[in-house]
N, CA, C and O atoms as a Maestro MAE file, in Angstrom:
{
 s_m_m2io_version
 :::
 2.0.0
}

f_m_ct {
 s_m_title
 :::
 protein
 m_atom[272] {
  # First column is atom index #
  i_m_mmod_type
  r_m_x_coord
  r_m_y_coord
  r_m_z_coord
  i_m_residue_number
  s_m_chain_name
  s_m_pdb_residue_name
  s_m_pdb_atom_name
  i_m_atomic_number
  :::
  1 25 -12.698 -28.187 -17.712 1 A "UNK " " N  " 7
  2 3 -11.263 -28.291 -17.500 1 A "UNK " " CA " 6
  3 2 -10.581 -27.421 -18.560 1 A "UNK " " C  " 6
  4 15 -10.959 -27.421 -19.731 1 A "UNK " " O  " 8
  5 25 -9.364 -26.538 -18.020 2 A "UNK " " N  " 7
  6 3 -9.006 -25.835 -19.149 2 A "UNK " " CA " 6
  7 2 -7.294 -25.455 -18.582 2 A "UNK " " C  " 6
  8 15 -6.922 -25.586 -17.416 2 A "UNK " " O  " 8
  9 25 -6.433 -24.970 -19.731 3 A "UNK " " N  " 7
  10 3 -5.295 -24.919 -19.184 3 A "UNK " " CA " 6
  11 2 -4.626 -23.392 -19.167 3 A "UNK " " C  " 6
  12 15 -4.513 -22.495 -20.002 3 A "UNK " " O  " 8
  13 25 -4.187 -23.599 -17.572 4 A "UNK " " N  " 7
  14 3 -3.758 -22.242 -17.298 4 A "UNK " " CA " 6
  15 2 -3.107 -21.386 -18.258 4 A "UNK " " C  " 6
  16 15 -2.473 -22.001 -19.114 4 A "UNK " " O  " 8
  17 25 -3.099 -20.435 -18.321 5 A "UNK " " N  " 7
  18 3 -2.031 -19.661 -19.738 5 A "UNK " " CA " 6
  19 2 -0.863 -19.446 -19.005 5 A "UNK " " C  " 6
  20 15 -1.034 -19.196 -17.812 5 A "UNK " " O  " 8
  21 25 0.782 -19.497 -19.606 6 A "UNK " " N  " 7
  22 3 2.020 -19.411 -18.500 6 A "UNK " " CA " 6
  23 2 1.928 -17.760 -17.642 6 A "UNK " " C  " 6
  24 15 2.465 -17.420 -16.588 6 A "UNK " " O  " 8
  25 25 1.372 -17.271 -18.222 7 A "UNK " " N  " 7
  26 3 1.189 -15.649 -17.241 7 A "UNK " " CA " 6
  27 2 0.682 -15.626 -16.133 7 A "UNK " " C  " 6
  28 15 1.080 -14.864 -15.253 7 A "UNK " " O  " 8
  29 25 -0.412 -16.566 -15.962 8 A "UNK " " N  " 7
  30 3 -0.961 -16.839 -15.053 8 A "UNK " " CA " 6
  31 2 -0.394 -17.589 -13.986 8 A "UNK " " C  " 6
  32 15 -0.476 -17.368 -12.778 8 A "UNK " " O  " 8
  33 25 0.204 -18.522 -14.602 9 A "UNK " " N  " 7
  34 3 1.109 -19.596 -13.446 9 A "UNK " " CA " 6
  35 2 1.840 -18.818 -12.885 9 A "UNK " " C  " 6
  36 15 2.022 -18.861 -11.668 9 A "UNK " " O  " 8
  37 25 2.492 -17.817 -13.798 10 A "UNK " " N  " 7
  38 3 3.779 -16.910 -13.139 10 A "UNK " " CA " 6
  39 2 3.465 -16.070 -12.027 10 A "UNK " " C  " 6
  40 15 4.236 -15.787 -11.111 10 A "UNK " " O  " 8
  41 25 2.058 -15.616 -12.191 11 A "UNK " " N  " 7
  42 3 1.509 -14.814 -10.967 11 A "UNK " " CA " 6
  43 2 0.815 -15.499 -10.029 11 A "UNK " " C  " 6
  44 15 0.304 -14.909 -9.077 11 A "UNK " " O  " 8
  45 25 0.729 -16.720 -10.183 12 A "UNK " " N  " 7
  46 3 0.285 -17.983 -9.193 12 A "UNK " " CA " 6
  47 2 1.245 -18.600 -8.094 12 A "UNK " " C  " 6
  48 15 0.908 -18.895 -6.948 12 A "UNK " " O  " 8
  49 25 2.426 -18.732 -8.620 13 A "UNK " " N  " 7
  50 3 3.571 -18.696 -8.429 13 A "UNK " " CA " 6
  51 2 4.550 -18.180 -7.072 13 A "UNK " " C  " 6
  52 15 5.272 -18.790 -6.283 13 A "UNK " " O  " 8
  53 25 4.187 -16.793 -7.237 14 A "UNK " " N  " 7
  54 3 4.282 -15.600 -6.139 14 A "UNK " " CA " 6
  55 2 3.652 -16.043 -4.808 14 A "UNK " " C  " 6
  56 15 3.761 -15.505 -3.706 14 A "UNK " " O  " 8
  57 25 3.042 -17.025 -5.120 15 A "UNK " " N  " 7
  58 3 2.095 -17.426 -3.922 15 A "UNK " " CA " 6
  59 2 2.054 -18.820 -3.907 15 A "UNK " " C  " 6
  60 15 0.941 -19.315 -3.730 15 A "UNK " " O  " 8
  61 25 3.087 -19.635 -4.062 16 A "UNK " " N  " 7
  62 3 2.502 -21.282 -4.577 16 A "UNK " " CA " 6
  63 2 4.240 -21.988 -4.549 16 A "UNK " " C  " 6
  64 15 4.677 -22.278 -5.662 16 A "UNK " " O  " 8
  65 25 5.074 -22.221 -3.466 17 A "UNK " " N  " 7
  66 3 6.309 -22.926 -3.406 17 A "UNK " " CA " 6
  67 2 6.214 -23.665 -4.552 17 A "UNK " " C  " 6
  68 15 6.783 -23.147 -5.513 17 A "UNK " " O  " 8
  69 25 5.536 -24.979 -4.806 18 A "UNK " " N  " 7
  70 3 5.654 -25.965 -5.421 18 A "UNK " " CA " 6
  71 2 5.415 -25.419 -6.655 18 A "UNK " " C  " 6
  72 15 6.045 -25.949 -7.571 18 A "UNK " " O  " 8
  73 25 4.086 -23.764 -7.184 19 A "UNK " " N  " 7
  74 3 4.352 -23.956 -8.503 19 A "UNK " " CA " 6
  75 2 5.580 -22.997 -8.994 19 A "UNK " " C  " 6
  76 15 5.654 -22.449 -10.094 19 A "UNK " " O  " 8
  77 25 6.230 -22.943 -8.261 20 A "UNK " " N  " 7
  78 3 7.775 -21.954 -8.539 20 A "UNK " " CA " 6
  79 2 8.275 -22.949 -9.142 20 A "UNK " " C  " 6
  80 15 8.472 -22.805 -10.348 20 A "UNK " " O  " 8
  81 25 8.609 -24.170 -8.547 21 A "UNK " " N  " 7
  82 3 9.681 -25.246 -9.304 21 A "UNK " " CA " 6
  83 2 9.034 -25.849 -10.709 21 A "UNK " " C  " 6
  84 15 9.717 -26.118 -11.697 21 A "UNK " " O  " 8
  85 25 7.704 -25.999 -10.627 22 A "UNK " " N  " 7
  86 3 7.086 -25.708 -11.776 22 A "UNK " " CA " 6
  87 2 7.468 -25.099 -13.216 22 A "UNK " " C  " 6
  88 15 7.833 -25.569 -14.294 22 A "UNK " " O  " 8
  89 25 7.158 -23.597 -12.607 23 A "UNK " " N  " 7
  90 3 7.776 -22.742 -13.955 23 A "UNK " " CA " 6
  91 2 8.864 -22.725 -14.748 23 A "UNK " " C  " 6
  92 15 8.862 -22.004 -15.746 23 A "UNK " " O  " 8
  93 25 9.995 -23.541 -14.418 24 A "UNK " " N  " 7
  94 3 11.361 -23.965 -14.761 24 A "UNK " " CA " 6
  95 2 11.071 -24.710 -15.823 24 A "UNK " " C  " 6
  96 15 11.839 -24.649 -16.783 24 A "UNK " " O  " 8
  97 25 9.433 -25.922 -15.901 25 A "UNK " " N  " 7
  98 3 9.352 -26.439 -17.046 25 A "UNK " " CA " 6
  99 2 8.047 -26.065 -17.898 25 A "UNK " " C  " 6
  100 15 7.457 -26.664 -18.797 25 A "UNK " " O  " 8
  101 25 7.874 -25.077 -17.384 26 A "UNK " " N  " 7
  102 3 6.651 -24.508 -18.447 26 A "UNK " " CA " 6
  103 2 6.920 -24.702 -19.980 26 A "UNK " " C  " 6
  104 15 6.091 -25.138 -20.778 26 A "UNK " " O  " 8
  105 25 8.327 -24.277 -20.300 27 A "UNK " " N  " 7
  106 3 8.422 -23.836 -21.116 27 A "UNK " " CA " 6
  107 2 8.233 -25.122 -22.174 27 A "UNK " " C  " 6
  108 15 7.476 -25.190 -23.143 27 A "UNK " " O  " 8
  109 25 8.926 -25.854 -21.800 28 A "UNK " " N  " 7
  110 3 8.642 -27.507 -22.163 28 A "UNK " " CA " 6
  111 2 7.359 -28.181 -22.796 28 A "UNK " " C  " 6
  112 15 7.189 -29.125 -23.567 28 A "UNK " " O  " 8
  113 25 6.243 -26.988 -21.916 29 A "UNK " " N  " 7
  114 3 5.023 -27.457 -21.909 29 A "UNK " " CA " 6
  115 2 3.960 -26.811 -22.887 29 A "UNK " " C  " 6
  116 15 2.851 -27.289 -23.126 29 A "UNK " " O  " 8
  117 25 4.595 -25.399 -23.522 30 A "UNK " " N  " 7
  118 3 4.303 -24.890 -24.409 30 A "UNK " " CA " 6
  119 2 4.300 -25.011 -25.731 30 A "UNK " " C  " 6
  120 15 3.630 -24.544 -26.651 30 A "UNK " " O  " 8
  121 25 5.363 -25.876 -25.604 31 A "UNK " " N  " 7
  122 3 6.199 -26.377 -27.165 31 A "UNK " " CA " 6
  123 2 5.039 -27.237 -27.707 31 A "UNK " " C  " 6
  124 15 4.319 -28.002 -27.067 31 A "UNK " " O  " 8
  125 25 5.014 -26.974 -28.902 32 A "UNK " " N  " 7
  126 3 3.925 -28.614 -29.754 32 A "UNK " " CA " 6
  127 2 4.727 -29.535 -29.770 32 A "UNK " " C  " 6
  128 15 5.947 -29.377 -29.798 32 A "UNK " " O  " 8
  129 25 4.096 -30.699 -29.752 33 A "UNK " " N  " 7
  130 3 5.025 -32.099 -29.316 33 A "UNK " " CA " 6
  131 2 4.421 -32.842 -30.938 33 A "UNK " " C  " 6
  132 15 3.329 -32.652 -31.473 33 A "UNK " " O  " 8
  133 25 5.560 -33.700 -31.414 34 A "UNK " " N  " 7
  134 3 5.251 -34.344 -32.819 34 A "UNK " " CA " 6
  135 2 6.250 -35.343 -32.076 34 A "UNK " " C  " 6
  136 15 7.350 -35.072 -31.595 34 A "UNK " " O  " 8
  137 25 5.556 -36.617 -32.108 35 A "UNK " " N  " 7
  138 3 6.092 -38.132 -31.552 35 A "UNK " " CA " 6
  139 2 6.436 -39.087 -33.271 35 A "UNK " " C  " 6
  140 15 5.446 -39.496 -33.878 35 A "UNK " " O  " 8
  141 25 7.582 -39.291 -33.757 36 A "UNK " " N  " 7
  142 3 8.223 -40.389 -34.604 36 A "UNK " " CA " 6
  143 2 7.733 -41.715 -33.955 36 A "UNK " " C  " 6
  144 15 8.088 -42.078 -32.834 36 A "UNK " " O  " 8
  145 25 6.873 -42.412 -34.775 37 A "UNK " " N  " 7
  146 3 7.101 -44.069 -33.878 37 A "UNK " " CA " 6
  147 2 7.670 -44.845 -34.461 37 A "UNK " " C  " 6
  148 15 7.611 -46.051 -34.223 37 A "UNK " " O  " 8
  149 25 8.777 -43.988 -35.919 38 A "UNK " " N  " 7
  150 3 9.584 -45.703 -37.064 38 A "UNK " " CA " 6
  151 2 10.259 -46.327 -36.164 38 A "UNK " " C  " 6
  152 15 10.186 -47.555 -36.205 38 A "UNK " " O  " 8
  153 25 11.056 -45.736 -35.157 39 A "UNK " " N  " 7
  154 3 11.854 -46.529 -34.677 39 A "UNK " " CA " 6
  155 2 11.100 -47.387 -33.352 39 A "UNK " " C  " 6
  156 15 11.748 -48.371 -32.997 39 A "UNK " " O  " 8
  157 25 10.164 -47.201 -32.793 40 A "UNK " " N  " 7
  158 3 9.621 -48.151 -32.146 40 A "UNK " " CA " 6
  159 2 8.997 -49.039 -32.908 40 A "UNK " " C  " 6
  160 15 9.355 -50.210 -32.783 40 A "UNK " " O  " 8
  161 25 8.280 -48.823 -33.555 41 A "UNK " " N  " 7
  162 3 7.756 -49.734 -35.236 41 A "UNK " " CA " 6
  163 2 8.695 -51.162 -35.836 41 A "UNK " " C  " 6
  164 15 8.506 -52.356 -36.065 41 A "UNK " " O  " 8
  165 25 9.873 -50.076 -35.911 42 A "UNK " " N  " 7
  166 3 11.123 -51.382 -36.345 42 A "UNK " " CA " 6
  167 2 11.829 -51.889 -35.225 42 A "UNK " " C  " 6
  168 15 12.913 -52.404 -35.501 42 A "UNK " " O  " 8
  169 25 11.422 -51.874 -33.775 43 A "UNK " " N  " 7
  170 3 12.062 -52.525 -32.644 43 A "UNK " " CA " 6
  171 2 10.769 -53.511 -32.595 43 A "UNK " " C  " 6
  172 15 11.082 -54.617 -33.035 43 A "UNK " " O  " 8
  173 25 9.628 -53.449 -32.254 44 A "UNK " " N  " 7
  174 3 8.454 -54.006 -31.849 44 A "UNK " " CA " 6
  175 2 7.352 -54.354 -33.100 44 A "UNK " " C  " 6
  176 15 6.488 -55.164 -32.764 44 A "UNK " " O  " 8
  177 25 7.290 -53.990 -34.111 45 A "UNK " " N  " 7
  178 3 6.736 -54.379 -35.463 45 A "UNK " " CA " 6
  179 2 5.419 -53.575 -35.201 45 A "UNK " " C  " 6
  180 15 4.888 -53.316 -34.122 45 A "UNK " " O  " 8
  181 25 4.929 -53.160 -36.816 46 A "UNK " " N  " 7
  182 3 3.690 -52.325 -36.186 46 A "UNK " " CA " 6
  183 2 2.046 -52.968 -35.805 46 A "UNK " " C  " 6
  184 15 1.378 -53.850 -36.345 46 A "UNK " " O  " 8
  185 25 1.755 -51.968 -34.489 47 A "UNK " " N  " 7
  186 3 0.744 -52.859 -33.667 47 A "UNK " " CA " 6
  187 2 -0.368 -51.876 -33.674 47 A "UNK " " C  " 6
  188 15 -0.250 -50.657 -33.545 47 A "UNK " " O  " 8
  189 25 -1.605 -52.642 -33.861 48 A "UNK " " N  " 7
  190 3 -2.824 -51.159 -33.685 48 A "UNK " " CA " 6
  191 2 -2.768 -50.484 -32.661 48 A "UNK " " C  " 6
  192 15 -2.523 -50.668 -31.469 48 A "UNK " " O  " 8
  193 25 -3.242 -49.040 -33.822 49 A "UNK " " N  " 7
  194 3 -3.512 -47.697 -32.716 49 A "UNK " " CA " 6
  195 2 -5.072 -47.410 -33.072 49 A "UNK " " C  " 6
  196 15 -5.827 -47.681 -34.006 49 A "UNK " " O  " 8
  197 25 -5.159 -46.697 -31.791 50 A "UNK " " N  " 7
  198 3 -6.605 -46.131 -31.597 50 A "UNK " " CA " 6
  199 2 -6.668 -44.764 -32.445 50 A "UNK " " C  " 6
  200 15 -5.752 -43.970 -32.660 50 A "UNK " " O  " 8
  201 25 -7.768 -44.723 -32.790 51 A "UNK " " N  " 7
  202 3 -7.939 -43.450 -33.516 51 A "UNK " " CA " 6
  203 2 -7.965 -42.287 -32.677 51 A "UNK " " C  " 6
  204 15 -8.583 -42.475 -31.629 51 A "UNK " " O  " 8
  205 25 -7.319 -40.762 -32.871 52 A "UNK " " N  " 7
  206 3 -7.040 -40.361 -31.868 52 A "UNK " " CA " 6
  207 2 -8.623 -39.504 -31.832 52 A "UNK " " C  " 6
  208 15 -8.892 -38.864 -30.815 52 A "UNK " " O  " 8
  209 25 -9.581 -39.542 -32.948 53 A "UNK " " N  " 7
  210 3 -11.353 -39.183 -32.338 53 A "UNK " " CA " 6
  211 2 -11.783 -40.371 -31.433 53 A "UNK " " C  " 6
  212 15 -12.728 -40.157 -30.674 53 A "UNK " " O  " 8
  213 25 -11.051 -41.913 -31.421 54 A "UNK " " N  " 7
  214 3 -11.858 -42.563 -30.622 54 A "UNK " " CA " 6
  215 2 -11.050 -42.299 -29.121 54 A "UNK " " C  " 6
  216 15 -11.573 -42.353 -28.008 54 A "UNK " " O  " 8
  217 25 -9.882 -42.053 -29.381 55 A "UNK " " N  " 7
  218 3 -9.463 -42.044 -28.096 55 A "UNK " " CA " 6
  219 2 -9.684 -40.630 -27.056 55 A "UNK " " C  " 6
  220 15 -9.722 -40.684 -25.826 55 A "UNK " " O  " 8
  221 25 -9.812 -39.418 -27.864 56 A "UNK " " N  " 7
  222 3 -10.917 -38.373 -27.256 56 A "UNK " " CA " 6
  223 2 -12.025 -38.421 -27.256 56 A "UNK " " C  " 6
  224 15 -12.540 -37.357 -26.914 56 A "UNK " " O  " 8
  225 25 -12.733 -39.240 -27.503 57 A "UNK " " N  " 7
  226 3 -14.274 -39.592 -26.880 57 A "UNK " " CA " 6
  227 2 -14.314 -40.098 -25.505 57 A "UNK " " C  " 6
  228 15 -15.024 -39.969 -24.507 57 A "UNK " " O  " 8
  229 25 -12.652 -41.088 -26.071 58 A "UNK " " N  " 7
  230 3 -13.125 -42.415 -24.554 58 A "UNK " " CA " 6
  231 2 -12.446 -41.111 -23.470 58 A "UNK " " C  " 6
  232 15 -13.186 -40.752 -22.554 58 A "UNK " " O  " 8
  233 25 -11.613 -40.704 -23.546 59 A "UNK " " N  " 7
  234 3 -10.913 -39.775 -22.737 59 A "UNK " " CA " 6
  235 2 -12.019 -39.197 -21.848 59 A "UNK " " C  " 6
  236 15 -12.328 -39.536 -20.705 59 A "UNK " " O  " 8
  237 25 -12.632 -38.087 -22.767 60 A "UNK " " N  " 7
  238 3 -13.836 -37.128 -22.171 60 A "UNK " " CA " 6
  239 2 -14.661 -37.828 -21.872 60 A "UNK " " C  " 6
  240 15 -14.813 -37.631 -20.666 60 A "UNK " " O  " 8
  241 25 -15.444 -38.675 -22.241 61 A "UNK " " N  " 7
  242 3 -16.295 -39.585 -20.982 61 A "UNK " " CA " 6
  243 2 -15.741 -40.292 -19.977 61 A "UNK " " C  " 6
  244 15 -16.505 -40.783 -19.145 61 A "UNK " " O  " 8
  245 25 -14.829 -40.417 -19.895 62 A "UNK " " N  " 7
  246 3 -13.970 -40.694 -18.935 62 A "UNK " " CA " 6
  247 2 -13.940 -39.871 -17.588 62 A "UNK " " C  " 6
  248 15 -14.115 -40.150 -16.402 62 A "UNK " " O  " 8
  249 25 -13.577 -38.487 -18.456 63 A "UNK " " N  " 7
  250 3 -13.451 -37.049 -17.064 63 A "UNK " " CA " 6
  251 2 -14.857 -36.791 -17.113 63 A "UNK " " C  " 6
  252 15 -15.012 -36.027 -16.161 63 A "UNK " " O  " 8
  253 25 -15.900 -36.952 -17.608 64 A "UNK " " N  " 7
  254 3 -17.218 -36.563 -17.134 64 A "UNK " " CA " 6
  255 2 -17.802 -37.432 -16.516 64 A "UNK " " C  " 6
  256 15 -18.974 -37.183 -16.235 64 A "UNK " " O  " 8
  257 25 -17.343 -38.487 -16.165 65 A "UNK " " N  " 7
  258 3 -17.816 -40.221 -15.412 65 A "UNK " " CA " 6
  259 2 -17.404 -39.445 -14.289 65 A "UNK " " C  " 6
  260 15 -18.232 -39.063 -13.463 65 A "UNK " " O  " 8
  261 25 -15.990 -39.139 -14.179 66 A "UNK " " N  " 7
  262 3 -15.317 -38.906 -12.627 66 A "UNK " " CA " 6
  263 2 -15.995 -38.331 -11.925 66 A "UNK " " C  " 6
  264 15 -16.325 -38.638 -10.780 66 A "UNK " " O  " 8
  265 25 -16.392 -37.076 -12.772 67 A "UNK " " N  " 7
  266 3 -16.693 -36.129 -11.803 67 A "UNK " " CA " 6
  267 2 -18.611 -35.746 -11.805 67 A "UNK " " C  " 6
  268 15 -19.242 -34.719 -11.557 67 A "UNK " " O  " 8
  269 25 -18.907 -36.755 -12.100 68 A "UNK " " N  " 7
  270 3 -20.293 -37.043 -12.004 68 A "UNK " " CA " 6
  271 2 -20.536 -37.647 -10.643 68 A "UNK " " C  " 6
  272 15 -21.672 -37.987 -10.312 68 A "UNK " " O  " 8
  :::
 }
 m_bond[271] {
  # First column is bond index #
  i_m_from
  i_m_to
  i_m_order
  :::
  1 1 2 1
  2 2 3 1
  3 3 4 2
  4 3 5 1
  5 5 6 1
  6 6 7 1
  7 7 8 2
  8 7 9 1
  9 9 10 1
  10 10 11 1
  11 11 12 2
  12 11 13 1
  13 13 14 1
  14 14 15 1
  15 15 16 2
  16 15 17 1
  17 17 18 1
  18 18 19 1
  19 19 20 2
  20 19 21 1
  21 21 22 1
  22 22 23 1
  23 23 24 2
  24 23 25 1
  25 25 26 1
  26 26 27 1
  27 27 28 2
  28 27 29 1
  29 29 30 1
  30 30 31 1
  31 31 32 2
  32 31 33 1
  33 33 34 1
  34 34 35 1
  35 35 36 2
  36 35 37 1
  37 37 38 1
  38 38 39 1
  39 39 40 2
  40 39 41 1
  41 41 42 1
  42 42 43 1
  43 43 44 2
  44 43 45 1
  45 45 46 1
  46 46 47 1
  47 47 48 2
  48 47 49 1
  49 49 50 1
  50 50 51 1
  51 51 52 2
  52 51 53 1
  53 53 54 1
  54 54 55 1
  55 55 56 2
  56 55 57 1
  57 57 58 1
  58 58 59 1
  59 59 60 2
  60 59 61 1
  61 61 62 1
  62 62 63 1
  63 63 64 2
  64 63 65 1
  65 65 66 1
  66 66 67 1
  67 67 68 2
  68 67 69 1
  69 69 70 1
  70 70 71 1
  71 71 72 2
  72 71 73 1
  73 73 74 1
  74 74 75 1
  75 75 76 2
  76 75 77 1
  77 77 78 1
  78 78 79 1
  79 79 80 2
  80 79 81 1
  81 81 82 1
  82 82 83 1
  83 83 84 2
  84 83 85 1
  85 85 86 1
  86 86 87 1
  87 87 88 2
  88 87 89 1
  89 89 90 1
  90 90 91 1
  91 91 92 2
  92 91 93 1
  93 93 94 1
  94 94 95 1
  95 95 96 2
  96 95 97 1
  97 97 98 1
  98 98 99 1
  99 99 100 2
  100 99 101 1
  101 101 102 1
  102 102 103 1
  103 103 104 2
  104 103 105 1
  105 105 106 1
  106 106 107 1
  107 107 108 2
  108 107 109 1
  109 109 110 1
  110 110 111 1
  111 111 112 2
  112 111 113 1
  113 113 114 1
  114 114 115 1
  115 115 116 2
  116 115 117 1
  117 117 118 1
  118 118 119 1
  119 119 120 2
  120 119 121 1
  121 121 122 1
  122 122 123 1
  123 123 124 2
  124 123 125 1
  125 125 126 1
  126 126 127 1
  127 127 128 2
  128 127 129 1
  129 129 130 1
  130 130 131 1
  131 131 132 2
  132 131 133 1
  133 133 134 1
  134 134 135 1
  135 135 136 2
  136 135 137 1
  137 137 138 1
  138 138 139 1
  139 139 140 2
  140 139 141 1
  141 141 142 1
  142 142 143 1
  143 143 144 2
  144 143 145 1
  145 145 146 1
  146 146 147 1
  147 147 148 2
  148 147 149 1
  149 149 150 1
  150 150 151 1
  151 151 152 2
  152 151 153 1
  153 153 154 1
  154 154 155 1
  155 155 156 2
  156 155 157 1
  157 157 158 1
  158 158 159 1
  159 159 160 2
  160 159 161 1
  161 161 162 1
  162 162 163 1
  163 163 164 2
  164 163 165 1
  165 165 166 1
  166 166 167 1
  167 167 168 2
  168 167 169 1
  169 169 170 1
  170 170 171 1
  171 171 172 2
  172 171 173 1
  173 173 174 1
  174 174 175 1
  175 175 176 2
  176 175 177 1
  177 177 178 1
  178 178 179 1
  179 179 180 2
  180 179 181 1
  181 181 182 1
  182 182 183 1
  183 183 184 2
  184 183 185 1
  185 185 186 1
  186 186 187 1
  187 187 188 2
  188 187 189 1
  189 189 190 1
  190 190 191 1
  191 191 192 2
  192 191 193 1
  193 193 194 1
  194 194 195 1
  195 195 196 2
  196 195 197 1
  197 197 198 1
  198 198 199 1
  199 199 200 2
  200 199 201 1
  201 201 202 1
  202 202 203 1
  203 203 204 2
  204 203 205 1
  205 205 206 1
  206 206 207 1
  207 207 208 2
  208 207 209 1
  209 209 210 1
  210 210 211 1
  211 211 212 2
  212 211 213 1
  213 213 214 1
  214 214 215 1
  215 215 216 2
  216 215 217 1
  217 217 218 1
  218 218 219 1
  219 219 220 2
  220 219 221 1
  221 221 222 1
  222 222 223 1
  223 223 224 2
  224 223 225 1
  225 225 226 1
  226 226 227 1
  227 227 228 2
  228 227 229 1
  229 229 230 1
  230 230 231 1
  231 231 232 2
  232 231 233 1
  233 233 234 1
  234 234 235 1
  235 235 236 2
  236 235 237 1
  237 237 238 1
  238 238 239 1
  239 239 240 2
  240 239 241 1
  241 241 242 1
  242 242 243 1
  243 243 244 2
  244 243 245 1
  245 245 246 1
  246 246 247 1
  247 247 248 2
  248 247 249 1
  249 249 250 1
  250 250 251 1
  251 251 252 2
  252 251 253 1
  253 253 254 1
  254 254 255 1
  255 255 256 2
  256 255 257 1
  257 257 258 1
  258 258 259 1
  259 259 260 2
  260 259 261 1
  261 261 262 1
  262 262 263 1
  263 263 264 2
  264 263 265 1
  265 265 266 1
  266 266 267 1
  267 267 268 2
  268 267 269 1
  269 269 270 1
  270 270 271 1
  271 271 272 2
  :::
 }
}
């Protein structure tokens, strides 16, 4: 599994209705994402998280279960 590069979508695109409306949020999708949780923390008090190596283990055996 791997993710398209936006050049590619764009020339995918040309040929693909649905991924035209797509490309409108590529850009969205490029950006690095950094998630704050103080303020869910101080609404809900803090609750365990998974480690994010355990939670890409469980992930990827997950997609290699599927498609086994």
């Amino acid at each position: 599994m791997r993710a398209a590069p936006p050049w590619l979508l764009r020339v995918l695109s040309f040929f693909n209705k649905d991924l035209r409306g797509f490309m409108q949020v590529v850009p969205e999708y490029v950006k690095p994402i950094s998630f704050d949780d103080a303020k869910l923390d101080r609404l809900l008090g803090r609750m365990a998280r998974t480690p994010y190596e355990d939670a890409l283990r469980a992930t990827i055996a997950s997609i290699q279960a599927a498609s086994a």
